[in-house]
C-alpha positions in Angstrom: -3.5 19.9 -1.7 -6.3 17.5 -1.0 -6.8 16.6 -4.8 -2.9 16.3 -5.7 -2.9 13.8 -2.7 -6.1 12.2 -4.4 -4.7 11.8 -8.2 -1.9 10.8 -6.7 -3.2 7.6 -4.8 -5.5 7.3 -7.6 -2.0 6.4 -9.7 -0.9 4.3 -7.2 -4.4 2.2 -7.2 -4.5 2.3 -11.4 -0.3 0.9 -11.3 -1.3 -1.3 -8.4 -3.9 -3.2 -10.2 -1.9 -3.4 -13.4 0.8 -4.9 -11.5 -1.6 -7.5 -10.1 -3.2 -8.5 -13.4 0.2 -9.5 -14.3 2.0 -12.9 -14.3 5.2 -12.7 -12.9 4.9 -13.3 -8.7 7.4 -10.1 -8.1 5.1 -8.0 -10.1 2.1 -9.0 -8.3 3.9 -8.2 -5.1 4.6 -5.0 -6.0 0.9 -4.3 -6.7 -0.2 -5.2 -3.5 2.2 -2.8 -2.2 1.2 0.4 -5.0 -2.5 -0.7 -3.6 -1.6 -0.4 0.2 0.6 2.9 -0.7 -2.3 4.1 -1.9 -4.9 3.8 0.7 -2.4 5.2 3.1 -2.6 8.1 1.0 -6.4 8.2 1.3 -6.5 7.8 4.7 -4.3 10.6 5.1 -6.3 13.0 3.2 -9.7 12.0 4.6 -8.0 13.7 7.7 -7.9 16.6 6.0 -4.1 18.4 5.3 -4.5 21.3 7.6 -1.5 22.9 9.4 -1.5 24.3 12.9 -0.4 23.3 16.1 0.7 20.1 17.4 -2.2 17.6 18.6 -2.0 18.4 22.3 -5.2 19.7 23.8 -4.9 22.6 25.5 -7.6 25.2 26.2 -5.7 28.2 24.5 -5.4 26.2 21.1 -7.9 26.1 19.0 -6.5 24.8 15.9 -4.8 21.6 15.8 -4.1 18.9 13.7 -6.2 15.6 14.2 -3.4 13.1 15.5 -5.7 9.6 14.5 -5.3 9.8 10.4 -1.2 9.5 11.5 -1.9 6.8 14.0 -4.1 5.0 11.9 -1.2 5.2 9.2 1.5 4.1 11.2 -0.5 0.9 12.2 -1.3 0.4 8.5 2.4 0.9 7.2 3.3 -1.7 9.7 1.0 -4.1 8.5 2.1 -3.9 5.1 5.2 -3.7 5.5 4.5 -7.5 7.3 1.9 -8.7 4.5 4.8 -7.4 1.8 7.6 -9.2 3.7 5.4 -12.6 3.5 4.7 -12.2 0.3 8.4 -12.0 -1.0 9.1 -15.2 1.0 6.4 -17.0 0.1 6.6 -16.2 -3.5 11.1 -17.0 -3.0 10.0 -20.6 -1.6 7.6 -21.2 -4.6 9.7 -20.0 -6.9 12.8 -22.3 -5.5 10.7 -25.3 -5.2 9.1 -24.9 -8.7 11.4 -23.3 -10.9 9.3 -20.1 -11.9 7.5 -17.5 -10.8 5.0 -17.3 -13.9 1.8 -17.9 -12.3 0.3 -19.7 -15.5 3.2 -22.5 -15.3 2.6 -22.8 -11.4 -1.4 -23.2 -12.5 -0.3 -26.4 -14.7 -0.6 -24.1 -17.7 2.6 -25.0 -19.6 1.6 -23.2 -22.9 2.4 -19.9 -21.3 
């Protein structure tokens, strides 16, 4: 399970950075999401995926799942979910004020 959960984020990094080394704001928003995607999914499997009881410590279970990969997550999907949602606006103002959203023409490039 551990190396379908690795190729997977491994997709998710190799889409991610394609997405940034592109020109178009939206796509390079979407990259920065693919990327944090991605090392969600690498967090989680570092934890290892192993099944068994819920994470409350108790002196008759012995096998339970390590509860801080998931809380380590869940703080990282929220942040994010915040850097994603600043990104969209930022990149809705620039393209309002501007006209585009082609990072070349916002440069002063105006051959692109």
């Amino acid at each position: 399970m551990e190396i379908i959960m690795s190729i997977l984020a491994g997709v998710l990094f190799t889409a991610g950075v394609y997405n940034l080394l592109q020109k178009q704001m939206l796509r390079i928003i979407i990259g920065t999401a693919l990327i944090s995607h991605g090392a969600h999914l690498f967090i989680l499997t570092m934890g290892e995926l192993k099944t068994g009881a819920p994470p409350i410590l108790d002196y008759d279970i012995e096998n339970y799942t390590d509860p801080l990969p998931q809380a380590l997550i869940l703080t990282s999907i929220v942040i994010s979910f915040g850097v994603t949602s600043l990104l969209l606006v930022l990149a809705y103002r620039a393209s309002k004020e501007n006209g585009t959203d082609n990072m070349e023409k916002l440069r002063g490039n105006e051959n692109d």
